[in-house]
C-alpha positions in Angstrom: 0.0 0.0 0.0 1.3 3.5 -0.6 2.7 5.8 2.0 0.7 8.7 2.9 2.3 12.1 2.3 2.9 14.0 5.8 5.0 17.3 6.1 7.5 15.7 8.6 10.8 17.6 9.7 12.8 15.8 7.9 10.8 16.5 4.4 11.3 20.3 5.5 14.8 19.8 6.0 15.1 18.2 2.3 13.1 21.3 0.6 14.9 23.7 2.7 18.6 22.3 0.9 16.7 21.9 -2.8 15.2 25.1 -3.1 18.5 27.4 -2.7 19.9 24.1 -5.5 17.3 25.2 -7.9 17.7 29.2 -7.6 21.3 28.1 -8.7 20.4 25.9 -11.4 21.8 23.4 -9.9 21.1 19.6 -10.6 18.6 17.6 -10.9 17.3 19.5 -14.3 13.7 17.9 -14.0 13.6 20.2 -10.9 11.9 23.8 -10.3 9.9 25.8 -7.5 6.5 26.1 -8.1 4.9 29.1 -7.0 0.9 29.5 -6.7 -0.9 32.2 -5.4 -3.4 31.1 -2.2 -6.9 31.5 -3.1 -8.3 32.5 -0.4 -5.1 34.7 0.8 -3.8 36.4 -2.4 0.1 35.3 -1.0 2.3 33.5 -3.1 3.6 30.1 -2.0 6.6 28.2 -3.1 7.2 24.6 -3.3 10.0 22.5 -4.9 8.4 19.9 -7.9 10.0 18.0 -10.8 8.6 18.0 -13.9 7.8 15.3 -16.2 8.7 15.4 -20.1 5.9 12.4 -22.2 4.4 12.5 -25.5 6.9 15.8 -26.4 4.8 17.9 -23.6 5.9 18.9 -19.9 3.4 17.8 -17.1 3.5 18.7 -13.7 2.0 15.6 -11.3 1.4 15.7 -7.8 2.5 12.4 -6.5 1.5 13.6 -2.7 -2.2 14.0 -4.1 -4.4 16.7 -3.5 -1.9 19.4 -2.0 -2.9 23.1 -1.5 -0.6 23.9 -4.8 -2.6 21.7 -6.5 -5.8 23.6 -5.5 -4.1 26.7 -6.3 -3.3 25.6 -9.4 -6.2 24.8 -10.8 -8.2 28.4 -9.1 -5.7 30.5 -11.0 -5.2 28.2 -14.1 -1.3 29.3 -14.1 1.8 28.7 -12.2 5.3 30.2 -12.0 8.2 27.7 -12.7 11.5 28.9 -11.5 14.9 27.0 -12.3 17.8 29.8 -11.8 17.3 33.0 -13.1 15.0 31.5 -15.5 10.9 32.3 -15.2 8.3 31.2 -16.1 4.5 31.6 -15.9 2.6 28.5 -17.7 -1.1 28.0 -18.3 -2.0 24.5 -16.2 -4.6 22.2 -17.6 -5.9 19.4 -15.6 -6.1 16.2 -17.2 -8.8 13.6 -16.2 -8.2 10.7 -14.6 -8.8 8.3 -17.5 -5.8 10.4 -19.4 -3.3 10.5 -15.9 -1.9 6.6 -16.1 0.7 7.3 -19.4 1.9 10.0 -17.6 2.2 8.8 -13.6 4.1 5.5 -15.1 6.5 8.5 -17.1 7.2 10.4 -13.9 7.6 7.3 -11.3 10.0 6.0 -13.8 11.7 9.8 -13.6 11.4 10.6 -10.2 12.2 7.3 -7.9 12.0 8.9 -5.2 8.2 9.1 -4.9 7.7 6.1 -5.9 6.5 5.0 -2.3 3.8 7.2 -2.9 2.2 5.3 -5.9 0.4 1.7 -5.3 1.8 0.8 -9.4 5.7 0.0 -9.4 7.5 1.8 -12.3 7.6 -1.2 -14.4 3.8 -1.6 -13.2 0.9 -1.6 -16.6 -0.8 1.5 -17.6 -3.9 0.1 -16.1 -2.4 -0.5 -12.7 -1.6 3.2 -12.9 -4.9 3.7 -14.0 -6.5 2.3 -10.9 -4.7 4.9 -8.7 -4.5 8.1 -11.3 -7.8 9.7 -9.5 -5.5 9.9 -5.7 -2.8 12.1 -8.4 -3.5 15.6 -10.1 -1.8 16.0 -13.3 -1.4 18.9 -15.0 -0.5 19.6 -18.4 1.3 22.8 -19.1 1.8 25.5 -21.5 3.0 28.6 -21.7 1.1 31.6 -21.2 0.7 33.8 -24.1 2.8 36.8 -24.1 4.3 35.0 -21.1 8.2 34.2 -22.6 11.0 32.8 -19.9 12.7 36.2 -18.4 15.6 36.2 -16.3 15.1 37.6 -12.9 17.2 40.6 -12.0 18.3 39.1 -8.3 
């Protein structure tokens, strides 16, 4: 059975040391912050993700399920994705469930270490991935028109 995700000290510890990697740049390049803006508070929150490239598009998957990002996300219909300097505001599109398994077996296969998360192994069929898909938002992204990559004057 999967692990349920919990905010534990030592998970805070881990995304306090990748988020000042990614403001470099710094490996792993899947990696970027995520920020959302709260819906019911107007601030913006930051969180580290890792995208996932299938089919020739990016996707963004929450493997922790239904996070606040994930409700952010889809009130807003955008996100910003930072990796250095480089930003990024994207239009997010959520995909059903009956669209999610291609892409959860792509990003456990990317990303072992949420792979605890997921019932389906990453050498598990689409349809095992299929029976979880609805306990994992995926997004699929694009970017926002007139929104082109800038470099952040930090």
């Amino acid at each position: 059975m999967a692990l349920a995700y919990r905010l534990t000290l030592p998970r805070r510890l881990a995304n306090a040391l990748v988020t000042p990697l990614v403001r470099l740049g710094l490996p792993p390049r899947d990696a970027h912050l995520l920020t959302t803006i709260g819906r019911k508070t107007g601030r913006r929150y930051t969180t580290p993700v890792n995208l996932v490239e299938h089919g020739g598009e990016r996707w963004l998957v929450a493997p922790y399920g239904e996070r606040e990002w994930v409700k952010n996300a889809r009130a807003a219909g955008w996100v910003e994705l930072r990796r250095g300097r480089r930003t990024q505001r994207v239009e997010v599109a959520e995909v059903p469930p009956a669209e999610r398994a291609p892409v959860l077996r792509s990003y456990v296969r990317a990303v072992p270490i949420t792979r605890r998360f997921f019932d389906a192994g990453h050498d598990a069929t689409l349809e095992a991935f299929a029976a979880e898909a609805a306990r994992h938002p995926v997004f699929r992204l694009k970017p926002s028109v007139g929104q082109a990559i800038r470099s952040d004057a930090r």
